[in-house]
C-alpha positions in Angstrom: 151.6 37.1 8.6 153.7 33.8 9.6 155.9 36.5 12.1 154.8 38.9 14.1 156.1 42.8 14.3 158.6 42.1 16.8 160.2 39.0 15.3 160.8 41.4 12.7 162.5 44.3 14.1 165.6 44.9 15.6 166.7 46.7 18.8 168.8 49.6 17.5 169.9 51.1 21.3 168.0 54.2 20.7 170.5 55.4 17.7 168.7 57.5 15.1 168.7 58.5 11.5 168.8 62.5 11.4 167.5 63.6 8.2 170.3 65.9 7.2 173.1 64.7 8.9 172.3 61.5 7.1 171.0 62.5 4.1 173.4 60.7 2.0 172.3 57.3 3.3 168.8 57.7 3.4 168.7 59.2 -0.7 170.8 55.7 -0.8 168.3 54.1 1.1 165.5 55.4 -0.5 166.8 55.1 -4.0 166.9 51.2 -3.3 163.3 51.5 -2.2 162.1 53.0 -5.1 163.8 50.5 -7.7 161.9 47.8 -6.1 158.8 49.3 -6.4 159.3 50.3 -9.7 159.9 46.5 -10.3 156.3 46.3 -9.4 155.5 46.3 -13.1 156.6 42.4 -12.5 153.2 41.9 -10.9 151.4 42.4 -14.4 153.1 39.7 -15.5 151.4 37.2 -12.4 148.2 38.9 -13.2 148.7 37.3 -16.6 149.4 34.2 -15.3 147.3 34.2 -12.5 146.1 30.7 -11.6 142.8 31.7 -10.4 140.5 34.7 -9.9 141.2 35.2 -6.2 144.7 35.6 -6.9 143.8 37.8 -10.0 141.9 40.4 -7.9 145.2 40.5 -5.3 147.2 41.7 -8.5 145.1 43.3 -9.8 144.9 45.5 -6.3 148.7 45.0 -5.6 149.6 46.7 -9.3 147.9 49.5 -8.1 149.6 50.0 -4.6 152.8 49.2 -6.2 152.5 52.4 -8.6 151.4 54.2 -5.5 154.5 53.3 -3.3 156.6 54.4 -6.2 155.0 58.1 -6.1 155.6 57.7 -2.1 159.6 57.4 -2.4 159.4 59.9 -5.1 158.0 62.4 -2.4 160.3 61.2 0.3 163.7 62.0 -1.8 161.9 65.0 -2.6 161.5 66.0 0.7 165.2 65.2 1.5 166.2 67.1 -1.7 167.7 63.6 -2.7 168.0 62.9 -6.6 166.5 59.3 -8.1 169.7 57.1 -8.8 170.3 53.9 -9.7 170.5 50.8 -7.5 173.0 48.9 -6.2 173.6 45.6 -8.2 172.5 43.4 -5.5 169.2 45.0 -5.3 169.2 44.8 -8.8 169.6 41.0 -8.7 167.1 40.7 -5.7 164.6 42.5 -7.3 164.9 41.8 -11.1 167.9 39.0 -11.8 165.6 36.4 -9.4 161.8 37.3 -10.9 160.3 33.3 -10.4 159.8 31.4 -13.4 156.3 30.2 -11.6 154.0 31.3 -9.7 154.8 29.6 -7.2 158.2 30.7 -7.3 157.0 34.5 -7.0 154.8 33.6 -4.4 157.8 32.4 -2.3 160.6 34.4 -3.1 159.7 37.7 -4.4 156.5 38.3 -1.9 157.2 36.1 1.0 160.7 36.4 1.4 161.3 39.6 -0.7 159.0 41.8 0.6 159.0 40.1 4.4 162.8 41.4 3.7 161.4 44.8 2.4 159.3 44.7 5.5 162.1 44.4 7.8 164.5 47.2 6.3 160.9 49.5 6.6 160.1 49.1 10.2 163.5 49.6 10.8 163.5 53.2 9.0 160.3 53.5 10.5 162.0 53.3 13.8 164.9 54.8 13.3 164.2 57.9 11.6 163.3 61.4 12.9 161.0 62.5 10.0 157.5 62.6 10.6 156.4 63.6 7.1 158.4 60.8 5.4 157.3 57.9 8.7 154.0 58.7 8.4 154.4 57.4 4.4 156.3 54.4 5.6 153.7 53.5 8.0 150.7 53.3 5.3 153.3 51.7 3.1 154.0 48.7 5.2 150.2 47.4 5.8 150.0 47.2 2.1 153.5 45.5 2.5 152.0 43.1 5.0 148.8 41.9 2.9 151.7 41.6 0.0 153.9 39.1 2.6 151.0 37.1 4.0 149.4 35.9 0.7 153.1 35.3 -0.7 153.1 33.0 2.6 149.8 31.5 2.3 150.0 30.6 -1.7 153.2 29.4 -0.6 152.3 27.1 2.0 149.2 25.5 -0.5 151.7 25.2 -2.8 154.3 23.2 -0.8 150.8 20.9 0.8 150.2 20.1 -2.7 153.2 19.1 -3.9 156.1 18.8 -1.5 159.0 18.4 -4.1 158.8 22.0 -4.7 160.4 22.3 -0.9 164.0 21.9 -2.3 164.0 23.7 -5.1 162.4 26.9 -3.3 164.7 26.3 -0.3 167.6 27.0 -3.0 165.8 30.1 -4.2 165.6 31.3 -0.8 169.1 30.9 0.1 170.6 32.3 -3.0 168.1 35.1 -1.8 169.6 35.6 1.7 173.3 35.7 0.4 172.3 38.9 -1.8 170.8 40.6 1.1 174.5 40.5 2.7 176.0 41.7 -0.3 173.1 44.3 -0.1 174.1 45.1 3.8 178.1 45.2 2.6 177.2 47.9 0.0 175.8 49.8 2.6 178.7 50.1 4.6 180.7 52.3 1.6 178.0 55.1 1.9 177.9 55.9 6.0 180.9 56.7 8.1 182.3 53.8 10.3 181.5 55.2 13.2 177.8 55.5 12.7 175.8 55.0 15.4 173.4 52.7 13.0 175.9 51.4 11.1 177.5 50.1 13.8 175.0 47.6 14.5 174.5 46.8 11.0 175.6 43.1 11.7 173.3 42.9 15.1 170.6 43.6 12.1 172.0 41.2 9.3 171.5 38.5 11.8 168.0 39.6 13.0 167.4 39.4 9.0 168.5 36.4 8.8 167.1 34.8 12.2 163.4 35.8 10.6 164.5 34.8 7.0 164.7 31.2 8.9 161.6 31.4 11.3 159.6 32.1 7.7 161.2 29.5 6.1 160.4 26.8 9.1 157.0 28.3 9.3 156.1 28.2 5.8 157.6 24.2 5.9 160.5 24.3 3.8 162.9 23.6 6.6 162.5 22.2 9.8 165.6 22.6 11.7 168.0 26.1 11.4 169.9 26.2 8.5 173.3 26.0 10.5 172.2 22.7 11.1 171.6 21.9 7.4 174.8 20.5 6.2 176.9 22.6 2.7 175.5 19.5 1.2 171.8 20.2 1.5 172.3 23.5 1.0 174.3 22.6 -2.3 171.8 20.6 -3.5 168.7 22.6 -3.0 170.6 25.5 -5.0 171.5 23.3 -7.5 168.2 21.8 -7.9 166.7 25.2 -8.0 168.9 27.0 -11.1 169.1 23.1 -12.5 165.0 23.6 -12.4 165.6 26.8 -14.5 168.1 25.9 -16.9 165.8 23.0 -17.8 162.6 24.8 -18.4 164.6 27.6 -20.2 165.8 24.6 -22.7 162.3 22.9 -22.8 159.9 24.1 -25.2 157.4 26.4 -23.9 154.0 24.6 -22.6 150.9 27.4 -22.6 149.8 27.5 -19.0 146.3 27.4 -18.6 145.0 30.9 -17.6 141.9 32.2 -15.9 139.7 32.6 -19.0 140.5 28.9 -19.3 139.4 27.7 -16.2 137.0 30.6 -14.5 133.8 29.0 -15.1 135.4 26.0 -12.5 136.6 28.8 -10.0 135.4 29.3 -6.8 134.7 32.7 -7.2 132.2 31.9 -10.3 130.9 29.2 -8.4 130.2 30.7 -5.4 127.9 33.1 -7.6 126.2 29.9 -9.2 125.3 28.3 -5.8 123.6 31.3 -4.4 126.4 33.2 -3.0 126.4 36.3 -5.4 125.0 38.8 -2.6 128.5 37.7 -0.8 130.4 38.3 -3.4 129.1 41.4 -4.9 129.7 43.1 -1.3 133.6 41.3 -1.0 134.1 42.7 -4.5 132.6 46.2 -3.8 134.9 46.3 -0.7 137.8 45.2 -2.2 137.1 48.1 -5.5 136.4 51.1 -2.3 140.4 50.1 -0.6 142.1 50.6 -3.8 140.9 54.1 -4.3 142.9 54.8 -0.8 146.6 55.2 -0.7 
């Protein structure tokens, strides 16, 4: 990934989530979890879509792991006698309201961004919470998470290399992003007492959120200065461009993307068989096939 674990994690004094003191925040918590990986259905969709075979097989693989994770918060809010509820309506938006309209929309905003925020809200859980049963979950959760982030960030970067208008209009998706996740952190503060020990550094960990929100988005080349030095004016524009980007195609008739059983013969995969390379791939494809079967 573009960050490393550390630029990702916040430094929560040693306050901890207790499992049934806080029980009412965590179901919370985990109920949010589980509607975003339920909206791992989305991925079929890509799969569909898929501009090439490589990016098939992740799919293909992440559909899979998605399903899984849903079945892992199931067993956490078991295990904290927690009932499935609905999510808040910024989590809602986040997860379903922004699904891209390209791939390479979902590559930036609903795997690089969304799940590197995902990430973040995990390793804090991870560290916060005295639960071994439900950490030791979490912890097999997030490396699926982080193969999930990094190919959002490299398709992302390719992307933006070969064709650097997109920078705006993805910039504008980002940012419309990061003011849900604040909505998202306000909602929290109407389900755990003001005098939380977490809570009360909720802000500390908006702003760590944020501060990697903005190293991703200078490291994947969409900015290259912080965004308090981007003038309401830039920041206006790339939003509008972004939802004026929308409004257009959703007003444009429909143009059939080309799909993989258009162009596989011309993909790398396919051809990496035809030049001799079929010993490689046969093994990369068997290995890939054996790390799905684990969850």
């Amino acid at each position: 990934m573009l960050l490393t674990r550390a630029e990702m994690s916040h430094d929560f004094q040693d306050a901890r989530l207790d499992p049934v003191a806080d029980k009412k925040f965590l179901g919370w918590a985990f109920n949010q979890c589980l509607y975003g990986e339920v909206t791992g259905i989305q991925v079929g969709h890509w799969l569909y879509d898929a501009p090439d075979l490589a990016a098939a097989r992740f799919f293909a693989r992440q559909a899979v792991e998605e399903m899984q994770h849903v079945d892992n918060f199931l067993a956490i809010l078991r295990m904290l006698d927690e009932p499935a509820k609905k999510p808040h309506a910024a989590l809602r938006f986040l997860a379903t309201g922004m699904m891209g309209q390209s791939f390479e929309e979902h590559v930036m905003i609903e795997m690089a961004m969304g799940e590197g925020q995902v990430l973040m809200a995990l390793y804090a859980i991870i560290d916060l919470l005295d639960h071994a049963d439900a950490v030791a979950i979490l912890k097999r959760a997030v490396k699926q998470e982080e193969r999930h982030v990094e190919f959002g960030e490299q398709r992302t970067m390719e992307a933006v290399a070969k064709n650097p208008r997109l920078k705006s209009r993805l910039l504008g998706l980002a940012l419309v992003s990061m003011f849900a996740v604040e909505q998202l952190a306000n909602g929290i503060a109407r389900v755990m007492p003001s005098d939380h020990p977490v809570l009360k550094q909720l802000p500390g960990f908006l702003k760590s959120t944020i501060r990697a929100n903005e190293l991703r988005l200078q490291r994947l080349g969409l900015i290259n200065r912080p965004l308090a030095e981007i003038s309401l004016a830039e920041k206006a524009f790339a939003i509008v461009s972004a939802y004026g980007w929308k409004a257009a195609k959703a007003l444009l008739p429909a143009r059939e993307p080309r799909r993989v059983t258009d162009t596989y013969l011309n993909d790398p995969i396919v051809q990496g068989f035809a030049n001799g390379k079929a010993a490689e791939g046969l093994a990369k494809a068997a290995k890939s096939a054996a790390k799905l079967s684990v969850v």
